[in-house]
Backbone bond lengths (Angstrom), bond angles and torsions (degrees), N, CA, C in turn:
res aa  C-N    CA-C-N  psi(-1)  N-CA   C-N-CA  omega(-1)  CA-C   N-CA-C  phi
1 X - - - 1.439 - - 1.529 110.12 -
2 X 1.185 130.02 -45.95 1.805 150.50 161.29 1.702 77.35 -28.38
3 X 1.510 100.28 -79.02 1.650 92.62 -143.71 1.934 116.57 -58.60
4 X 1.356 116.06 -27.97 1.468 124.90 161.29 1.431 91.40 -53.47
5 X 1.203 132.56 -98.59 1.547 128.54 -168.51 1.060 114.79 11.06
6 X 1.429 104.29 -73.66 2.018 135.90 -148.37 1.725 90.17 -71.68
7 X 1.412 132.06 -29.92 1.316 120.55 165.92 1.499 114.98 -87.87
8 X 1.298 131.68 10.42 1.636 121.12 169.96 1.449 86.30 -99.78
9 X 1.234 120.71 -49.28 1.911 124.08 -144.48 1.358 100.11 -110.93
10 X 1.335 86.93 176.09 1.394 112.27 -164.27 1.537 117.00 -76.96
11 X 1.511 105.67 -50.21 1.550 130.35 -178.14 1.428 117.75 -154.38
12 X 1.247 111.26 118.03 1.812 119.16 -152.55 1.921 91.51 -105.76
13 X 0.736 78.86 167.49 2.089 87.24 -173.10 1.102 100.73 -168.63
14 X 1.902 118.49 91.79 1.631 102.09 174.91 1.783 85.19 -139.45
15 X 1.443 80.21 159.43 1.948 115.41 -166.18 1.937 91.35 -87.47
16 X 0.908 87.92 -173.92 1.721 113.84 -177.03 1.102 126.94 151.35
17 X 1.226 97.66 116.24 2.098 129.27 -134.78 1.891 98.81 -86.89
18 X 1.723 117.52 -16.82 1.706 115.16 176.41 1.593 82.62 -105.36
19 X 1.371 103.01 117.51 1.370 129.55 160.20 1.620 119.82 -51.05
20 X 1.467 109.20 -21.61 1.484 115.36 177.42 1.522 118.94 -99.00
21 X 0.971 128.12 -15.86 1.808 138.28 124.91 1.252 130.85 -43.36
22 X 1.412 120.04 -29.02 1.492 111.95 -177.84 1.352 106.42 -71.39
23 X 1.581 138.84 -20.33 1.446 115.87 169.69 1.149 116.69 -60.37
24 X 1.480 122.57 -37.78 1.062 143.99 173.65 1.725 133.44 -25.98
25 X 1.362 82.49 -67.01 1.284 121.03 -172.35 1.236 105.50 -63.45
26 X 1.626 116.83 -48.02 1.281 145.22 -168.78 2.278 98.68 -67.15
27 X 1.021 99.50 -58.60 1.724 120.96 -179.28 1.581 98.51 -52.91
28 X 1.369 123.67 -41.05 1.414 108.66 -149.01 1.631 109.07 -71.75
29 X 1.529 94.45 -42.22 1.685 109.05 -169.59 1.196 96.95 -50.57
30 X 1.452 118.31 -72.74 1.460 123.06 -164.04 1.952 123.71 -58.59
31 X 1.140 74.02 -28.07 1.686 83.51 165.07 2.124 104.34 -71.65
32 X 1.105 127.11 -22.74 1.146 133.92 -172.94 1.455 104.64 -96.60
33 X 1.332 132.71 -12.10 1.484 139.07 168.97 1.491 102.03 105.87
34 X 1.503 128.34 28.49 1.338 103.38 -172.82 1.797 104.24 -133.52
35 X 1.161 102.24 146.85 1.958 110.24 -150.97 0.862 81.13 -94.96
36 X 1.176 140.96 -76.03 1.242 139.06 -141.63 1.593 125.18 -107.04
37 X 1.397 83.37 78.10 2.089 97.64 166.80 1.884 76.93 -148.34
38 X 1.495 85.18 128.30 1.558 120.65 178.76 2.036 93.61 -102.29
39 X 1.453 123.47 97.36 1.276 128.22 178.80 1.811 94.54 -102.00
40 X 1.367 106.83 133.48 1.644 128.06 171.26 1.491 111.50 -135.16
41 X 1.357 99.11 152.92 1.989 88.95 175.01 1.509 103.80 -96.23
42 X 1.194 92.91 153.27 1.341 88.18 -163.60 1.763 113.15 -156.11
43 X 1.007 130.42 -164.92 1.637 146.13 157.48 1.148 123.58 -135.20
44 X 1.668 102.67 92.17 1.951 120.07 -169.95 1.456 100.20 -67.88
45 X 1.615 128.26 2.17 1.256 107.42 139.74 1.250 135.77 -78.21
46 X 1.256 130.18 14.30 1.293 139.77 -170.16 1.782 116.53 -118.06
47 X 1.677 96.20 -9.95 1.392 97.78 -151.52 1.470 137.98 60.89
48 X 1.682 107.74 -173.21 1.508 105.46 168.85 1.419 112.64 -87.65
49 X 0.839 129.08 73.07 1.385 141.48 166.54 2.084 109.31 -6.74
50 X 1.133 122.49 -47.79 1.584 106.61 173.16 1.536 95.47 -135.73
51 X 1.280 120.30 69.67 1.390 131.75 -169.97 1.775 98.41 -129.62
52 X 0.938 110.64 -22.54 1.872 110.87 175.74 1.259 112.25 88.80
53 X 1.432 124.17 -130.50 1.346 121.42 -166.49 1.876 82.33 -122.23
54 X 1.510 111.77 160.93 1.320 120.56 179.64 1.971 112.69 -133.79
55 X 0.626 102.58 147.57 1.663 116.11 -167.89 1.776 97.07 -71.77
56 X 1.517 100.48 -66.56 1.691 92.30 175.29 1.874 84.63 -115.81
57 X 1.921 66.28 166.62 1.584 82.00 170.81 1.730 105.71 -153.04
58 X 1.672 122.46 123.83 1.067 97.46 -149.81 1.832 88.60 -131.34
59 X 1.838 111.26 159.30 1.665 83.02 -167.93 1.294 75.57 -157.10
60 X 1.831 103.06 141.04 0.994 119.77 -162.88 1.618 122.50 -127.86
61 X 1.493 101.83 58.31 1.387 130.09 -176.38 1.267 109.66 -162.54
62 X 1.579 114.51 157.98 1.397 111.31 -168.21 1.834 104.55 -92.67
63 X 1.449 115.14 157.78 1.251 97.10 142.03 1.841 110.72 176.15
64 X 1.028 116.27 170.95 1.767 117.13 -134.94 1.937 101.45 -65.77
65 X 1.272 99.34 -22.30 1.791 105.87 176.44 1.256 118.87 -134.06
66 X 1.133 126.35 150.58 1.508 127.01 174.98 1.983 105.02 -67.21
67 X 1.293 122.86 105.50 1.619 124.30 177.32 1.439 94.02 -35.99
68 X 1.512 129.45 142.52 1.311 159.15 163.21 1.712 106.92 -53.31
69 X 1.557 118.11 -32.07 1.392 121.94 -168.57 1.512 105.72 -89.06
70 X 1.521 125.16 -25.04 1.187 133.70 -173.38 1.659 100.27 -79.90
71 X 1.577 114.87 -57.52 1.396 108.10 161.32 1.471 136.41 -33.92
72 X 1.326 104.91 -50.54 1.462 118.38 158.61 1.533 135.19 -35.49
73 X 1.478 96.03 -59.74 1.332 124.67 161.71 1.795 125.86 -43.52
74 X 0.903 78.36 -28.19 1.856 100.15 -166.70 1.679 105.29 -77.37
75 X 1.438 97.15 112.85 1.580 103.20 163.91 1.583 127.60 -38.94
76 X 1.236 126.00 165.01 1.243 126.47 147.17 1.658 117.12 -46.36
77 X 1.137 140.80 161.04 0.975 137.34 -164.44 1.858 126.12 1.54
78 X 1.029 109.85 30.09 1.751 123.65 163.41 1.920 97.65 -75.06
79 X 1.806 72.89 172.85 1.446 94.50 -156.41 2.063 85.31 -127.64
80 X 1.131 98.50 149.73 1.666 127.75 -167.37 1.512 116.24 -125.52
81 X 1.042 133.20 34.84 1.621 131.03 176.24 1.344 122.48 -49.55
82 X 1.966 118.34 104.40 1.570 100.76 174.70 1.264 90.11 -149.07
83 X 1.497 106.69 157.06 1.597 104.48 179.23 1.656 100.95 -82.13
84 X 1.140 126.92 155.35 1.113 133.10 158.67 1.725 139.68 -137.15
85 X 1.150 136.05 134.05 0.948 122.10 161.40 1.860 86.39 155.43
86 X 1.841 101.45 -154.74 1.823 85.79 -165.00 0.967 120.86 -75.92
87 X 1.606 126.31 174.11 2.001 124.35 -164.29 1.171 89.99 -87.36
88 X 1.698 158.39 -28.91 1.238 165.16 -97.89 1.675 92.55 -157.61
89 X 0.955 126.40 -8.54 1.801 109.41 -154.40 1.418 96.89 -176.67
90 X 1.275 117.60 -174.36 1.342 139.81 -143.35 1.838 100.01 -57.56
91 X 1.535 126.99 121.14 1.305 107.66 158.38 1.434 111.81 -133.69
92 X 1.482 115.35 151.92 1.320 117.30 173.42 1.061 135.89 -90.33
93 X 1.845 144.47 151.22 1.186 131.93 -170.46 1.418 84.82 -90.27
94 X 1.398 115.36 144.45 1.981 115.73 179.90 1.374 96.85 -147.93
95 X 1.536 96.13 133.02 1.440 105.15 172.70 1.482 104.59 -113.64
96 X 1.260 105.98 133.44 1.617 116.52 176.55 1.623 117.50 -114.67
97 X 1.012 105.71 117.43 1.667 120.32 -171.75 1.269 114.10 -105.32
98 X 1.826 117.35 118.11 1.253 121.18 -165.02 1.743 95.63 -90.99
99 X 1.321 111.70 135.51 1.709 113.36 -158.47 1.741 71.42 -88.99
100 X 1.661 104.56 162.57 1.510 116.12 167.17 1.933 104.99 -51.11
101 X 1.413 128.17 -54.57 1.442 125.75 -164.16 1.449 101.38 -64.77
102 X 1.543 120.78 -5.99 1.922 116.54 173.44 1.536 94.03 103.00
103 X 1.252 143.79 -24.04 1.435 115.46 142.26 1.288 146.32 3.52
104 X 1.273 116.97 134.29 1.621 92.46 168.91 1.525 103.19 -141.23
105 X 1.528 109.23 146.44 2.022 109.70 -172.63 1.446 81.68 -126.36
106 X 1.755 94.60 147.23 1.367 109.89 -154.27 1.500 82.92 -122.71
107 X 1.786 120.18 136.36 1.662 102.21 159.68 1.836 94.08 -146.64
108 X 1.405 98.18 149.57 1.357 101.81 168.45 1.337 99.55 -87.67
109 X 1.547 90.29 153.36 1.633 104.10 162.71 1.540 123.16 -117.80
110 X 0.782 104.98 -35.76 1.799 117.08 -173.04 1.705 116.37 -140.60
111 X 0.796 114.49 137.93 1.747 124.21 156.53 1.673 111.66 -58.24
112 X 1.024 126.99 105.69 1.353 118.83 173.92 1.868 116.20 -140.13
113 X 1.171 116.33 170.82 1.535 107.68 -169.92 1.505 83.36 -133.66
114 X 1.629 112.07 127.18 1.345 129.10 142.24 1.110 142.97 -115.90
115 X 1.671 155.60 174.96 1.227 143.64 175.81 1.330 102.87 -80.92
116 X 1.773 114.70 155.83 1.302 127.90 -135.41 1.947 80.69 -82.04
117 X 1.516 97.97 154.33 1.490 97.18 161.77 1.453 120.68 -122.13
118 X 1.642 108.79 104.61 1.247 155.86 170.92 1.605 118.20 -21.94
119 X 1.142 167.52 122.53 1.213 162.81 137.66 1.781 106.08 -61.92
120 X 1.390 118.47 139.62 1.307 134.01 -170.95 1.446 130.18 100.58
């Protein structure tokens, strides 16, 4: 997903929470020609911690609320893609759009099923 990113955007910054993937993760892009995806291990419930505010932000596990730090994170008019709702049952793909005044409009888009997203 990093390496799709790194060809829409500018500068990709994604976490990955099994520590034995992050070489991985790290190898694939660049093996694919693309410089710039910055891969760390991490907890994408936590966000990028001194990464600032981000234009998109996209997350690729399910889970029952959008984390408070990812909101945070979120530019003025950026975009927030996460599925949400239960790990067992129905979840939605939802995009949350931070309005310029710090707002945020919430819309589902799709029915989709992902693996649960984890804290730690």
């Amino acid at each position: 997903m990093a390496a799709l990113a790194a060809k829409l955007g500018r500068e990709v910054c994604a976490l990955e929470r099994h520590e034995a993937l992050v070489q991985r993760a790290r190898s694939r892009p660049r093996h694919l020609g693309c410089r710039n995806v910055d891969v760390r291990h991490g907890d994408g419930t936590a966000g990028w911690p001194e990464g600032g505010e981000f234009d998109v932000i996209l997350v690729s596990a399910a889970g029952a609320q959008t984390p408070a730090v990812l909101k945070a994170q979120l530019a003025p008019s950026g975009r927030l893609l996460i599925p949400l709702g239960d790990p067992d049952g129905v979840q939605w793909l939802t995009k949350l759009t931070r309005e310029p005044d710090g707002r945020f409009v919430e819309e589902r888009i799709e029915e989709v099923r992902f693996v649960p997203l984890i804290s730690g």
